[in-house]
N, C-alpha and C positions, 0 to 999 in steps of 0.2 A: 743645483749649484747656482750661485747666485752672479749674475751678469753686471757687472764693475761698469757702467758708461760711462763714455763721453758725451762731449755735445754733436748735437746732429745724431749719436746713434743710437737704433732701436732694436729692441727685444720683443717675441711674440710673447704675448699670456694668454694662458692656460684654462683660467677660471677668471670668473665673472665678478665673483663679492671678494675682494682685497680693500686692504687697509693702505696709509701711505703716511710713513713715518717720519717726520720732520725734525732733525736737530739744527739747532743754532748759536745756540753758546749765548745768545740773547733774546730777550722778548720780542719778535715779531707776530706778523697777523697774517694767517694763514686764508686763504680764500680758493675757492673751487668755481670753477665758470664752463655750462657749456659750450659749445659751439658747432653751428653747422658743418656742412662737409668742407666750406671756406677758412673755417675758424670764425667766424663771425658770431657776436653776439646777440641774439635777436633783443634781449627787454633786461629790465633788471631781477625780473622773473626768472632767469637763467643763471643765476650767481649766487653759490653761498657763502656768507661772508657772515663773521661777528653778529651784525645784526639780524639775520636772516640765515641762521643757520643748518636750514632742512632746505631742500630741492631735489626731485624727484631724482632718487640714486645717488644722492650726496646727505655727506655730515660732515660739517666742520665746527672747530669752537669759537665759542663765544668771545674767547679773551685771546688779547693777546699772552706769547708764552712760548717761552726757551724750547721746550719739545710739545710737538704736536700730532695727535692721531687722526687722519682726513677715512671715514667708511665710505667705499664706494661699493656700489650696485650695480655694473654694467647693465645686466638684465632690465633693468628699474628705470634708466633712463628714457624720455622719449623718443620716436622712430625718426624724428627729426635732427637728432644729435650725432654727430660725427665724431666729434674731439669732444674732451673732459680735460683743461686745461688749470693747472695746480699753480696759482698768484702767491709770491709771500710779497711781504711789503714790512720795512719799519715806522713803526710808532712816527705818528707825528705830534708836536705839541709838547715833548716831554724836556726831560734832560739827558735821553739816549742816544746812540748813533746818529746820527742822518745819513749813512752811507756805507754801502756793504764793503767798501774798502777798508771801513774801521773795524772791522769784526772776524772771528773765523769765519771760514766757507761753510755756508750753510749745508747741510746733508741732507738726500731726499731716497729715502729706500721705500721702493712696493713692495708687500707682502703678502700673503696667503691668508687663509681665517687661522693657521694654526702658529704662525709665526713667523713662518721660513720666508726668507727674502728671495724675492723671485727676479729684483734688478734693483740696483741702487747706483747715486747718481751726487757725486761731489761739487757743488757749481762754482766754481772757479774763475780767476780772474776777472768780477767785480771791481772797482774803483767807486767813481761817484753815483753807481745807482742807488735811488731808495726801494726799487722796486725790481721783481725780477718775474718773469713766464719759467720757473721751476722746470716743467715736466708734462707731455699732455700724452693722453690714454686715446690713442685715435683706433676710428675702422677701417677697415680697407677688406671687401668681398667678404664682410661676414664675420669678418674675425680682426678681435681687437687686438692693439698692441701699445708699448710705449717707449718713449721716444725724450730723450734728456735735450731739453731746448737752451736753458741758461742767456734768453734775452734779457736785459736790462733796460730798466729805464730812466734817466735821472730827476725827472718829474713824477715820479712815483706812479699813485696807483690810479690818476686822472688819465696819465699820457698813456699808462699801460692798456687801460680800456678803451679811450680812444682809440688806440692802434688795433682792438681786437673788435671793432667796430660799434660798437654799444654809443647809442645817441644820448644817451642821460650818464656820459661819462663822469662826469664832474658832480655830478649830484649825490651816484651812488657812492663815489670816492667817500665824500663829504659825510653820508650817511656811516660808511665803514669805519671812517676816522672817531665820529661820535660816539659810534656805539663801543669803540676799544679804548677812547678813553673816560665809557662808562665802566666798562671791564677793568680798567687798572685801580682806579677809584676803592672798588671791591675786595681788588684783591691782596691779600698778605705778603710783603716786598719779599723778595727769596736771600739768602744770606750772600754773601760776597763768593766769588768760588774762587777755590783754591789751589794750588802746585798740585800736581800728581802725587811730589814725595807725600802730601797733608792729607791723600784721599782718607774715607774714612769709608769701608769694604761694608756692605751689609746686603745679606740676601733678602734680598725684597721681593716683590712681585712684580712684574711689569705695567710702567705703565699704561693705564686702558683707558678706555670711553667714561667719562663721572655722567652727570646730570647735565652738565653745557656742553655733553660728546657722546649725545648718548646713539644707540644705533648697533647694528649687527658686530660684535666683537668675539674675541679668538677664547676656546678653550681653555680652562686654566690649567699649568702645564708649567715647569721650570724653564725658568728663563734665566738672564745674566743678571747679576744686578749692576742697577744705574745709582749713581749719587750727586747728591745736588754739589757736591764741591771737586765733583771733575774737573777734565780740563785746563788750560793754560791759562796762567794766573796774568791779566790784564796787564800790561807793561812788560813783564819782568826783568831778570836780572840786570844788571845795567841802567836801566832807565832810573830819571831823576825821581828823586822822593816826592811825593805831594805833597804840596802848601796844607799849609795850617789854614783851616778852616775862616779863622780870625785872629787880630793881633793876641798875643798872650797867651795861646790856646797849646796846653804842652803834652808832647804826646803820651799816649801812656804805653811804659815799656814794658805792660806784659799784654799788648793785646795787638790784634793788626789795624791799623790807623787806613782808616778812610775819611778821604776828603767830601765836604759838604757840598761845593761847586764847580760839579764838573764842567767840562769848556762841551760844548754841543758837538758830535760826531767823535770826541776824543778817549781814549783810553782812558779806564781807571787803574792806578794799581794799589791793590790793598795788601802789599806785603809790606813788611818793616823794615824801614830804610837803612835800619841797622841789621839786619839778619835776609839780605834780600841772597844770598850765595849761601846758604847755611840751611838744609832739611831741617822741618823740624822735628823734635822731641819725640823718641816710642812714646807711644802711649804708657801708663802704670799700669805695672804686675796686674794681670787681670785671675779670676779664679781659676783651682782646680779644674782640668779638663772633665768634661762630664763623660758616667760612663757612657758606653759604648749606645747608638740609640737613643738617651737621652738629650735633650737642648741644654746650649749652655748654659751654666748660670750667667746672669745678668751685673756688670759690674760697675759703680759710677763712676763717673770718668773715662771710658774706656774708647774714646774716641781719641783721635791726634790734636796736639796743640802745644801752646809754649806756656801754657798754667793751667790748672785746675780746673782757674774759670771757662776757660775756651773750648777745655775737653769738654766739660758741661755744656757748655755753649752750643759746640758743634753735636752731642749727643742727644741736645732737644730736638736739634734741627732734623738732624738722621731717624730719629724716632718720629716726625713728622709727616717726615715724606714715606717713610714705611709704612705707615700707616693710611695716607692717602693713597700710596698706588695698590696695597694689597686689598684695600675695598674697593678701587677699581678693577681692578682683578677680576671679584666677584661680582661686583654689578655688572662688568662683562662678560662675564659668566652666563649671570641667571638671563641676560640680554639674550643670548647666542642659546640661550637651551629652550626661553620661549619663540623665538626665531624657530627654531630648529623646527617645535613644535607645530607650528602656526603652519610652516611649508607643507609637512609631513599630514596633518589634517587638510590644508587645503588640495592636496592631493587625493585624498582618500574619495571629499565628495566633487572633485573632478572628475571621477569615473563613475560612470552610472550604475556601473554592475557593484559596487561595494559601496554605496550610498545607504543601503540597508542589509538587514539581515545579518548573519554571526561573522561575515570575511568581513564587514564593515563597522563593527561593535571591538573585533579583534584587532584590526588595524588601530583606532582609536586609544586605544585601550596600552596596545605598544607605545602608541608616542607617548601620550600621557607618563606612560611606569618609565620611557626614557628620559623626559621631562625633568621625572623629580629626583631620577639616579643623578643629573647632570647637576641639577641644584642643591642636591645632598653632598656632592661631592665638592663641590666648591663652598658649600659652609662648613665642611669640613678643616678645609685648607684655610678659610677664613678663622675658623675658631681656635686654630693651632695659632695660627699669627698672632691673633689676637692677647691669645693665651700668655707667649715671650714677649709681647710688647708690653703686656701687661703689668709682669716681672719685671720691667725692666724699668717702669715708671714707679713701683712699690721702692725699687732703693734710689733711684735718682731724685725722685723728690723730697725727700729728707734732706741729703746732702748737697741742694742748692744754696747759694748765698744770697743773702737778703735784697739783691737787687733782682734775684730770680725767682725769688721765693714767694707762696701766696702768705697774707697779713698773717695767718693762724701759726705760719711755721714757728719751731722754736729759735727759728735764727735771730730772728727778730727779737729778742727778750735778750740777746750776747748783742744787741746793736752797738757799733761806735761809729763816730760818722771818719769815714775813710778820708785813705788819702791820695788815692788812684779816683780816677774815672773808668766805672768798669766797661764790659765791652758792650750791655744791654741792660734791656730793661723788660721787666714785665706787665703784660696790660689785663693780664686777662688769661682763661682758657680755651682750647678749641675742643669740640667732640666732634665725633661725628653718630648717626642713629645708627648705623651697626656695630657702634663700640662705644655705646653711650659710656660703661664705668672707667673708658679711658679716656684722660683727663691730658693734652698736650698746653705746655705751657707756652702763651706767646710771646717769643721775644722781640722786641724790637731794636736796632743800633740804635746806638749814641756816638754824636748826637743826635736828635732829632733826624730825616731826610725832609718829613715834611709834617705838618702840625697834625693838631688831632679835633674832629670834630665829635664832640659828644653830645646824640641827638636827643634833644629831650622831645619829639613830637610824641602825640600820644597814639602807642601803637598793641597790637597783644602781643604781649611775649610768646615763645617757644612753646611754652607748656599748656597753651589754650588760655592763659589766665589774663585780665586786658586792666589794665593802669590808665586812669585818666591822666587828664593834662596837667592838672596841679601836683597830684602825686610825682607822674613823672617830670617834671621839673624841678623838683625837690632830688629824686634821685638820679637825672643827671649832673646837677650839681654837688651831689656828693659824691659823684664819682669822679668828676672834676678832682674834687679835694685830694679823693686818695690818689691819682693819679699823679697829683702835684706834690704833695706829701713825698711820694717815692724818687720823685726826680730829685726836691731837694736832698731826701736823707741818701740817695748814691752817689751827690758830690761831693767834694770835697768843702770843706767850710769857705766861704766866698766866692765858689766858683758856680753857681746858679742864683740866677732873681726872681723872684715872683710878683708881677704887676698883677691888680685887678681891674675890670670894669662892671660895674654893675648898675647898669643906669638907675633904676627905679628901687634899688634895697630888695631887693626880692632875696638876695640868697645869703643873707644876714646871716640865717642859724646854720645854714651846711659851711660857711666861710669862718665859722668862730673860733675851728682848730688853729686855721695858720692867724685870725685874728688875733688869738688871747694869748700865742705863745710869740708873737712877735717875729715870725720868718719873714714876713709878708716886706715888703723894699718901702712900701706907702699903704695906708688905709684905703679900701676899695675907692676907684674914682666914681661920683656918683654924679648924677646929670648930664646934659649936652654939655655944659663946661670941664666938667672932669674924665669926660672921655674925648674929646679933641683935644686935653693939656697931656694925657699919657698917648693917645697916638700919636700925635706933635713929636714928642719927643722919643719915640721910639722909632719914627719913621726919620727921622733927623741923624739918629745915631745909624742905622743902614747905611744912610746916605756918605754918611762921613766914616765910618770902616767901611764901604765897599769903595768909593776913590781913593782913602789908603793903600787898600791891597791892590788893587787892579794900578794904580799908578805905582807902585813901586815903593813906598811911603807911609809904611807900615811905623816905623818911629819917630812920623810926625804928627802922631797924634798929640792931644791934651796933656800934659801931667794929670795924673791921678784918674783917668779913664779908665772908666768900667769896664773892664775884658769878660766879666764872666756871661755865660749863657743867661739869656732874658727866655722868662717863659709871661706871655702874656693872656690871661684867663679871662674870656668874653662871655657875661651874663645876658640873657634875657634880649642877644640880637633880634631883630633888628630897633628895636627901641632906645631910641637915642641919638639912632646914628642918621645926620643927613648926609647927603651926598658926598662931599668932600670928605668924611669920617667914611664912609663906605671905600671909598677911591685908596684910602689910606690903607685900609684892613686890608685888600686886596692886593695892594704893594706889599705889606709886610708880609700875608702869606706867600708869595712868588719869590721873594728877594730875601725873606728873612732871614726863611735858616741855611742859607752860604753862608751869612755874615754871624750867627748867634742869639738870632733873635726866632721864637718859635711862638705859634701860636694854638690856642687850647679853645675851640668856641662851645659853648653852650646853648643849642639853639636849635629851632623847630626849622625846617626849609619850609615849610607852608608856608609859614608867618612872614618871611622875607620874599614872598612870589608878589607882592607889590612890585618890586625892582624888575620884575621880569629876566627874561636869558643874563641879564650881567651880571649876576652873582653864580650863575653855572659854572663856568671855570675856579672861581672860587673853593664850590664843595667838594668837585672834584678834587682838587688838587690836597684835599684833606681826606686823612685815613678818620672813616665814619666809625664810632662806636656806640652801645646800647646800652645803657646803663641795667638793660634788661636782657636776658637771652635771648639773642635770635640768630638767624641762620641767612649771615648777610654777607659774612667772606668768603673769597674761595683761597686755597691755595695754589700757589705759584706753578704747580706740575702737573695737575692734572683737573686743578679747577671745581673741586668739591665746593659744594653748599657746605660751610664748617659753621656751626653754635655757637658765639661766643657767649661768654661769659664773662662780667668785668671781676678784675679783682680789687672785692672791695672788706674793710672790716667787718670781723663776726660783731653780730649787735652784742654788745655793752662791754665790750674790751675798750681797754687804755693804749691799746700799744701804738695807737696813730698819732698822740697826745704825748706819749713819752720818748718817740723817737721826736717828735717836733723840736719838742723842750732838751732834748742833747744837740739838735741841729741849731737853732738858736742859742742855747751856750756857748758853742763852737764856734760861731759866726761873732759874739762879742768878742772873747778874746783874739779872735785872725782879725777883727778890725781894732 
């Protein structure tokens, strides 16, 4: 039965190796800290954190992230430790809360290797801390227990270490902060979550330990399912609509409208300021019931929304995460059967009398054949998963729409250029290597949250195979293309721009499409003069729609000012750019896209390690992608290494070329 705390009260446990399960309703950073019989910290040697995420008898992950799995080992820690005390902390540096009064109450449940919660712990009444002492696992004569603390700090995770005595308090903060805003950089943004009426139910697996949580995990076993659009929808009813992005910017009324510039510490709400008291929509007739034993059939659409596009929407998203926690699942799985193993032999030649001979071949022999029952058994489970996610991406991916769709679909051959702004866009595929033939498609919202870097360094892709530097610079910038291609053909005619930079002509032949069909706002800017006259003027225009909005004076702008979304495409960084063009790029990615201005680079990080640390916050703050497969994102739940894949056109098709030439027809007669 599971013990409900309070603060100040404790519960004895039982067993040694438990888990400890964190929900938050938002990305934080979970951290794990010895301490003596005082509580005190001796080194930074005693803390796991983002950065440093193994310590004897601890795992924690590497990222920050909405739910979190922490493996402890009481056994495993040293004779020196007293307490094992459980640190969250929010994100610093972002556009997220800065203070646990903004947020649900975070939940902190211990549990068993097998699931069952052994004490859980709601922390409550929070205001302005960033930082909070969760939970600490103390000894007392031999026998552990824990104990709901729910201290606060409002200096975060400096003052919280300070106070737990740690003399390199401020260092190791600094180090945690960096390494989780390496982790965000990484990782794939999670969709908006949604009203309880909008869940969208799927039996999944639970989520487990991936590759950035790896470590002693639970049998696999039925569990409840979790969904990324749980939970209580940011704002709701009642509260004001969110501002438009930028002047002229209209919302679109079949999708949920999220704002680009959230205020720091403040609520977002992503419902529709017209439909904020109004459930949404059943889903569509889904198929015959299967019989009896068998899995359902798989139906598109079959998730909640208020159009077609959202059920899609929401159905990639759910297939997503299905698929990340049920191969968590199973790496926790095969985690906890080699574990098992490893105990059970290191047993065996612990005793001297069964070190040799048939009681000692026989004991071996058992763990091994229990070994591989545990990991037959969970690729079982995994192969079944697999199997209806499988089915379920054979009909869903036909019937996505061309802003979802990869180039070869036939949706794309019915192109017209729309007259909505739809809710996403596609960049790409994820796999992952237990389900290499299943194929998730990434969406990302529109507009933009933050630009895109497409890295042309020269790296080996995924499949063993290596691309030099010219190559790959050719096909980062045609991926560029298709990327840009896609954004204009799912606006509406007028309402996206496309500036270039390309200091030196280098990407002449991969730019011909949007060249020869005329999308393009201006011909590439070329040299140190024509990349200071379009940053000039695109840092110009931030400046005057962001003291528009923020001053109240949003209809004193220009007559005839450009409202639509600017996308700006940077060739061949850092070549070209000196300092004050550097200082600029930098403004536009932080400030851009609140106001409508996004940016797209093409470009090696090597090449730019001239500038040293100043362009780190830069990369950061851009979603990296590969023009080649690699295994660079994780996702939002559980943190997997995921494959991407760009999506780009099959060689010698037109259809990149013929959606161009409708989008530019379009764009003549709307001007």
């Amino acid at each position: 039965m599971t013990a409900e705390l309070v603060r100040g009260q404790n519960h004895p446990l039982s067993q040694a190796r438990l888990e400890i399960r964190i929900s938050a309703g938002t990305p934080i950073v979970a951290v794990a800290a010895l301490g003596d019989e005082n509580g005190r910290i001796h080194g930074m040697e005693w803390v796991a954190h983002p950065g440093a995420p193994t310590q004897p008898g601890l795992e924690v992950s590497r990222q920050a992230a909405a739910d979190h799995r922490l493996a402890v080992d009481l056994d495993a820690v040293p004779e020196a430790v007293h307490r094992v005390s459980v640190l969250l902390a929010l994100p610093v540096g972002g556009t997220g809360p800065v203070r646990f009064g903004a947020v649900a109450a975070p939940f902190v449940a211990v549990t068993a290797l097998d699931g069952d919660e052994v004490a859980s712990y709601t922390i409550t009444g929070l205001e302005a801390e960033s930082a909070v002492v969760a939970l600490e696992l103390y000894r007392r004569q031999d026998a552990w227990k824990v104990r709901a603390v729910g201290q606060g700090y409002a200096g975060g995770l400096a003052e919280l270490l300070t106070d737990q005595g740690l003399p390199q308090a401020h260092q190791l903060a600094g180090t945690i902060n960096d390494a989780v805003a390496q982790g965000l950089a990484r990782s794939v943004q999670a969709p908006p979550p949604r009203t309880a009426d909008g869940d969208r139910s799927r039996q999944t697996a639970a989520p487990a330990l991936g590759p950035d949580q790896g470590g002693t995990a639970p049998q696999p076993g039925p569990v409840p399912p979790v969904s990324p659009y749980g939970g209580q929808t940011p704002g709701g009813p009642g509260q004001p609509a969110p501002q438009q992005p930028y002047p002229g910017a209209a919302p679109d009324a079949n999708a949920v409208t999220q704002p680009s510039a959230p205020t720091a510490g403040g609520s977002i709400d992503y419902s529709h300021p017209r439909r904020q008291n109004a459930a949404p929509p059943p889903p569509p007739p889904t198929a015959p019931p299967a019989a009896p034993g068998q899995p359902a059939q798989p139906v598109a659409g079959d998730a909640t929304g208020w159009s077609m596009e959202e059920r899609l929407y929401n159905q990639v998203w759910g297939m997503f995460e299905d698929l990340a926690r049920t191969t968590a699942a199973y790496r926790s799985a095969v985690d906890f059967a080699e574990s098992r193993m490893d105990k059970e032999l290191e047993q065996v030649l612990s005793d001297p009398r069964s070190r040799i001979g048939g009681q000692g071949d026989a004991a071996r022999e058992a763990a091994r054949a229990r070994h591989t029952q545990l990991v037959a058994q969970a690729r079982e489970a995994l192969d079944r998963d697999l199997t209806q996610l499988a089915a379920e991406a054979d009909v869903v991916e036909p019937a996505l729409p061309p802003a979802y769709a990869r180039w070869d679909n036939p949706a794309w051959h019915a192109y017209r250029v729309p007259m909505e702004i739809p809710m996403a866009l596609r960049l790409g595929d994820l796999h992952l290597p237990e389900a290499d033939r299943i194929r998730i498609p990434m969406l990302v919202r529109l507009p933009l949250e933050r630009g895109l870097w497409i890295d042309s360094g020269a790296a080996g892709s995924s499949d063993g195979s290596f691309t030099d530097s010219h190559a790959m610079s050719r096909l980062a910038m045609e991926t560029a293309v298709a990327h840009a291609a896609r954004l204009l053909a799912v606006y509406p005619a007028g309402e996206f721009t496309v500036h270039v930079i390309d200091p030196a002509g280098s990407g002449a032949q991969p730019l011909a499409p949007l060249v020869q069909t005329g999308v393009l706002a201006a011909p590439p800017a070329l040299g140190a003069a024509g990349v200071a006259d379009v940053l000039g003027r695109l840092t110009q225009r931030v400046d005057l729609v962001q003291m528009a909005v923020r001053g109240g004076a949003a209809d004193s702008l220009p007559p005839g000012f450009d409202t639509s979304q600017q996308l700006l495409i940077v060739n061949d960084f850092p070549h070209g750019f000196d300092d004050r063009a550097v200082n600029q790029l930098r403004y536009l990615a932080d400030e851009g896209p609140a106001f409508g201005v996004h940016l797209m680079m093409v470009a090696d990080r090597e090449e730019s390690s001239g500038y040293g640390p100043l362009l780190d916050p830069l990369w950061r703050s851009l979603l990296r992608l590969t023009p080649v497969a690699d295994d660079h994102l994780a996702d939002p739940w559980v943190g997997h290494a995921w494959t991407y894949e760009p999506s780009l056109v099959p060689p010698g098709s037109q259809v990149l070329q013929q959606v161009l030439a409708q989008v530019a027809a379009a764009r003549t007669k709307f001007m």
